[in-house]
VOPAGU-2260 file (C-alpha; in pm, 1 decimal, decimal comma):
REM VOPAGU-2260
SITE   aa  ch    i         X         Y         Z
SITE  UNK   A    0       0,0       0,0       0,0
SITE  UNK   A    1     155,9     347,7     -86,7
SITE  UNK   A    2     165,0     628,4     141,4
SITE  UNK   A    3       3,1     969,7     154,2
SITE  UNK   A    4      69,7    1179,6    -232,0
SITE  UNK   A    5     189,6    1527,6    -149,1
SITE  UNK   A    6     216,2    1617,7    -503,5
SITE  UNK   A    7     -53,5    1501,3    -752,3
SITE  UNK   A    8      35,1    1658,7   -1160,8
SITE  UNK   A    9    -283,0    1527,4   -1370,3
SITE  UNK   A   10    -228,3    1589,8   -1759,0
SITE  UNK   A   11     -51,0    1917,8   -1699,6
SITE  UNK   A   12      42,8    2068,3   -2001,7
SITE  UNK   A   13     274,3    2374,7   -1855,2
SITE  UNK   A   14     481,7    2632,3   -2042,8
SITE  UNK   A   15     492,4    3032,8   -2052,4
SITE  UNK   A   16     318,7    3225,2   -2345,9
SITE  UNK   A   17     322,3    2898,8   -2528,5
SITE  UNK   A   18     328,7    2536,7   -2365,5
SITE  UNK   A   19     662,6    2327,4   -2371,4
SITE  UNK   A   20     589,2    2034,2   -2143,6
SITE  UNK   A   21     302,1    1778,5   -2116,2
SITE  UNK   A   22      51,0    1593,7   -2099,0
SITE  UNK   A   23     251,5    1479,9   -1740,9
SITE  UNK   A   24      68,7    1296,2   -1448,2
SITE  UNK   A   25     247,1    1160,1   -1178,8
SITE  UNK   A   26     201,7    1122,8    -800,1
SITE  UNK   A   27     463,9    1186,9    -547,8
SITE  UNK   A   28     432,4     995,9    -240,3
SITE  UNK   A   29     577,4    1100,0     103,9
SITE  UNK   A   30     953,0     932,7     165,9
SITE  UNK   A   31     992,0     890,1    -210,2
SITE  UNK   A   32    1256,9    1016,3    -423,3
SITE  UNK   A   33    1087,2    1083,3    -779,4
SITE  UNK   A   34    1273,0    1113,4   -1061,6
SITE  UNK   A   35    1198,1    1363,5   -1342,7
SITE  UNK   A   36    1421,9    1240,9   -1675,5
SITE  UNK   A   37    1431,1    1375,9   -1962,3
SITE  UNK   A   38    1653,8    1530,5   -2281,1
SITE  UNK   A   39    1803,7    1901,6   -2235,3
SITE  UNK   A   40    1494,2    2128,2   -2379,8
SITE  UNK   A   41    1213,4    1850,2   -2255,2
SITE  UNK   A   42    1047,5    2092,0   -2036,0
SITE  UNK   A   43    1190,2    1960,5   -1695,2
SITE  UNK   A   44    1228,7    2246,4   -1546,7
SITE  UNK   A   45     897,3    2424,8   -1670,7
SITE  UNK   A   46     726,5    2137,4   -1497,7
SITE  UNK   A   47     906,6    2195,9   -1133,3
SITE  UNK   A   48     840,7    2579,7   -1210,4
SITE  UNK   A   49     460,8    2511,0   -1300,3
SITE  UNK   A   50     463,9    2325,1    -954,4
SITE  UNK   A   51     569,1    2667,3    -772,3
SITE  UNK   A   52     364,6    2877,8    -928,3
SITE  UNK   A   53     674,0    2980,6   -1162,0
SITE  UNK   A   54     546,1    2873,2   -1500,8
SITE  UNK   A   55     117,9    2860,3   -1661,7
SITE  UNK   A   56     -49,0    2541,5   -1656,2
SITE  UNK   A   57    -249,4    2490,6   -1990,5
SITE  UNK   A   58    -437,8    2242,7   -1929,4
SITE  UNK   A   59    -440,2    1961,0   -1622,2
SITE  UNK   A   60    -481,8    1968,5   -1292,0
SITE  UNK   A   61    -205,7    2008,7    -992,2
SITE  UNK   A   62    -232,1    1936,2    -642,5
SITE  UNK   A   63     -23,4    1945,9    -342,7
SITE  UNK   A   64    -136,1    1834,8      22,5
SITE  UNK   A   65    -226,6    2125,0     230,0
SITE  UNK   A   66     -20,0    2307,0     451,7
SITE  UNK   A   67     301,0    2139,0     265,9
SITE  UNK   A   68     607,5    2308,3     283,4
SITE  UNK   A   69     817,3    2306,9     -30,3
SITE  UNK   A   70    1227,9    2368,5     -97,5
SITE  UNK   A   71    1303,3    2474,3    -426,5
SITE  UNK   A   72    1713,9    2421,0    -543,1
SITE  UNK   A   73    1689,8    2589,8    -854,3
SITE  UNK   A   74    1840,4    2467,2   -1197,2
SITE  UNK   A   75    2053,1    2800,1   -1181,1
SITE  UNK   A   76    2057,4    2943,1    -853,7
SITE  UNK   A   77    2131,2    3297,9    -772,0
SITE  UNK   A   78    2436,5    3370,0    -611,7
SITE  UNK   A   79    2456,1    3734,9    -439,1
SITE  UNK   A   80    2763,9    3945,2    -616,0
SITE  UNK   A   81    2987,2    4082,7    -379,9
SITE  UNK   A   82    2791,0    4025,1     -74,9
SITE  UNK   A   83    2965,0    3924,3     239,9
SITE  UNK   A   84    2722,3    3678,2     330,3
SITE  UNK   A   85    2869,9    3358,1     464,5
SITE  UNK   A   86    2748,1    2979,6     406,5
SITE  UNK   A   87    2640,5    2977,5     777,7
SITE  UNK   A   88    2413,5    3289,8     710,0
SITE  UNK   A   89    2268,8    3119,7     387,8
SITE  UNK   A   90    2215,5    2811,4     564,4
SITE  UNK   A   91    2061,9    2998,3     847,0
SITE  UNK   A   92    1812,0    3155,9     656,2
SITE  UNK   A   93    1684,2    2865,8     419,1
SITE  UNK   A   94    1631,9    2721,7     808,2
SITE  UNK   A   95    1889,3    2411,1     727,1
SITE  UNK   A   96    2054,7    2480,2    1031,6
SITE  UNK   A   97    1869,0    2196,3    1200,1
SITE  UNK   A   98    2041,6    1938,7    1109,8
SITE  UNK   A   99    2430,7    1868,7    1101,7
SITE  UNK   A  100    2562,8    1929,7     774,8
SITE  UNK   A  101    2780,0    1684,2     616,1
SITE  UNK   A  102    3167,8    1720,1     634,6
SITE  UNK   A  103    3208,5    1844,0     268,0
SITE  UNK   A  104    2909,3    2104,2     327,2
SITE  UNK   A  105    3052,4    2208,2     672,2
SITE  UNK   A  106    3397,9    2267,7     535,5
SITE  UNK   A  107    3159,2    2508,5     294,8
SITE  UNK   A  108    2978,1    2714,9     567,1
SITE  UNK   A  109    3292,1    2947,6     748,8
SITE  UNK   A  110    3331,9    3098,2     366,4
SITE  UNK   A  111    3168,4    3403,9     155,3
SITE  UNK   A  112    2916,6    3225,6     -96,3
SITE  UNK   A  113    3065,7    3473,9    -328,1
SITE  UNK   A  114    3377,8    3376,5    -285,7
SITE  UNK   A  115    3297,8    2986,1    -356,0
SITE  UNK   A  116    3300,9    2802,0    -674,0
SITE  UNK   A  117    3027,1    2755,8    -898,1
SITE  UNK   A  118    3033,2    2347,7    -751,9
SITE  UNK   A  119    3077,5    2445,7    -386,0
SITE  UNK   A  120    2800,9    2686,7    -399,8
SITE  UNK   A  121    2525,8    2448,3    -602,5
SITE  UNK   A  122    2639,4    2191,7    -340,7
SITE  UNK   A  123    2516,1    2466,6     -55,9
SITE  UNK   A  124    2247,1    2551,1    -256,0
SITE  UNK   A  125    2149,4    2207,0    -238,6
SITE  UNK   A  126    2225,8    2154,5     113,0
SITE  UNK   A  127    2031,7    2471,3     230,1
SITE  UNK   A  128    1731,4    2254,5      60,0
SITE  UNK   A  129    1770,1    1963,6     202,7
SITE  UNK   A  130    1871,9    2033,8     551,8
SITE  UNK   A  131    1557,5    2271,3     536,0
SITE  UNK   A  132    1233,0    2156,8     745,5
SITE  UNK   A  133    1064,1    2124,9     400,6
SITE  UNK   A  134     839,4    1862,6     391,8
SITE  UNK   A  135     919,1    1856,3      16,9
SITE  UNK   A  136    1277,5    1960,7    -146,7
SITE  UNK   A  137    1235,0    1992,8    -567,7
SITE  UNK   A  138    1587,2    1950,5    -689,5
SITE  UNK   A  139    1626,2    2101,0   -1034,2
SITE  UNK   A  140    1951,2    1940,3   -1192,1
SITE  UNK   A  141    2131,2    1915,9    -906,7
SITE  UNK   A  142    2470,2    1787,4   -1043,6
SITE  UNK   A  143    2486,5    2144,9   -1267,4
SITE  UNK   A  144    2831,0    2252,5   -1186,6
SITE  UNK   A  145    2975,9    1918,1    -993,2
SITE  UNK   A  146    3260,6    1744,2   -1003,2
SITE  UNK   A  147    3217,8    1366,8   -1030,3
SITE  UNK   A  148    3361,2    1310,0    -688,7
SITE  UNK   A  149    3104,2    1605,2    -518,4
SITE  UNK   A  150    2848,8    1410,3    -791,1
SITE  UNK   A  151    2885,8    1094,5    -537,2
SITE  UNK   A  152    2880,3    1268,9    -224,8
SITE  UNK   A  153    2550,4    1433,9    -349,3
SITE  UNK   A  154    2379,3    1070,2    -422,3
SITE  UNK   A  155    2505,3     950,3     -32,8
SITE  UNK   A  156    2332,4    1239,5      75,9
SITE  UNK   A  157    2035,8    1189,2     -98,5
SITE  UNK   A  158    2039,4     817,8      -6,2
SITE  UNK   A  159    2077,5     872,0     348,3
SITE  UNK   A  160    1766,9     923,1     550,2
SITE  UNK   A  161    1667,8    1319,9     521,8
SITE  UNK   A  162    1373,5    1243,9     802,3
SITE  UNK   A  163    1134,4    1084,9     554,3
SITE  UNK   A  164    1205,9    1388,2     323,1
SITE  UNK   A  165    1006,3    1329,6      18,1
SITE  UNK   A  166    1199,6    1457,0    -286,0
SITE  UNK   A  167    1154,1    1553,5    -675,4
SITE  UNK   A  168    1470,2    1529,7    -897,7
SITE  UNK   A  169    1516,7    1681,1   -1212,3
SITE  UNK   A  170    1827,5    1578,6   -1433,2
SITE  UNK   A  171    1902,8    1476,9   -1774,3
SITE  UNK   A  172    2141,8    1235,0   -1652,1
SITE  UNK   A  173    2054,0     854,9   -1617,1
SITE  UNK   A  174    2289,2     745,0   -1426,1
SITE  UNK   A  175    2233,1     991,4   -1126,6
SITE  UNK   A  176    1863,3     930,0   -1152,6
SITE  UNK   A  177    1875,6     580,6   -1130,2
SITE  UNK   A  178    2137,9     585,7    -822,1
SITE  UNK   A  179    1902,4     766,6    -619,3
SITE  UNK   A  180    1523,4     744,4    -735,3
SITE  UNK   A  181    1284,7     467,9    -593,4
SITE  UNK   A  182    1053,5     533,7    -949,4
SITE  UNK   A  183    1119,1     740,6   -1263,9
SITE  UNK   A  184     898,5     947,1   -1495,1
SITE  UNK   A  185     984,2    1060,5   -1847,6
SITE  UNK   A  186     937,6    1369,1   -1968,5
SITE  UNK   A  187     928,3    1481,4   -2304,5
SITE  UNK   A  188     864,7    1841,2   -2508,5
């Protein structure tokens, strides 16, 4: 028997002036790790936009449990240019400071995130997600940037138990997906 869905995507066909992704239906289930795959251009990331209220839904229906709260790693974050504001202060503010970071995040967190490389700062970005109280973390190709070795610590972090965190991964990249997802969707433009 599955668990509660905290995201249900009926038929959503979701773009911006025009549509670029869809028909997609899926249900994500609390504790899962969902995979999103798909080609560069597919319309993954419309989809987890549509989902925040980012992109237009066409046609289809969307649903998410209420009161859920949602973490949102973005395929690009934004990184603040010239700001002194240190990985503890990001952390801090995305509320991740609940939990004990990792050793290659913590190693991260004494630095200026302007000051980091583009791989140390999507592995924060991620982190700030994940070690978030979100009952929900949407991870929008998280290996972006990454190194194969950071790639690895990424998946044990994923793997390990995130307090029956219930997460949505976007990526283009089998491999990844299939190291860390419990089910996979396709997605297609």
């Amino acid at each position: 028997m599955k668990s509660e869905a905290l995201l249900r995507c009926h038929g959503v066909v979701a773009g911006y002036e025009h549509p670029v992704v869809g028909p997609v239906t899926f249900e994500l289930f609390r504790g899962e790790v969902l995979g999103l795959l798909g080609s560069n251009g597919a319309g993954k990331s419309t989809l987890i936009k549509a989902i925040t209220g980012h992109a237009r839904i066409f046609r289809g229906r969307l649903e998410t449990a209420p009161g859920i709260e949602l973490a949102h790693h973005r395929q690009q974050p934004v990184r603040p240019a010239e700001c002194p504001l240190s990985g503890h202060d990001l952390v801090t503010l995305t509320g991740a400071s609940r939990q004990t970071p990792p050793p290659q995040i913590a190693r991260l967190l004494d630095g200026r995130v302007d000051q980091l490389s583009g791989g140390q700062f999507q592995i924060l970005q991620i982190w700030a997600c994940l070690g978030s109280g979100a009952e929900v973390v949407l991870l929008d190709e998280p290996t972006n940037n990454l190194d194969p070795a950071t790639v690895e610590a990424l998946v044990n972090l994923i793997r390990k138990d995130q307090a029956g965190r219930t997460i949505l991964v976007v990526s283009h990249e089998a491999s990844f997906i299939d190291a860390i997802c419990s089910r996979v969707v396709s997605v297609s433009a």
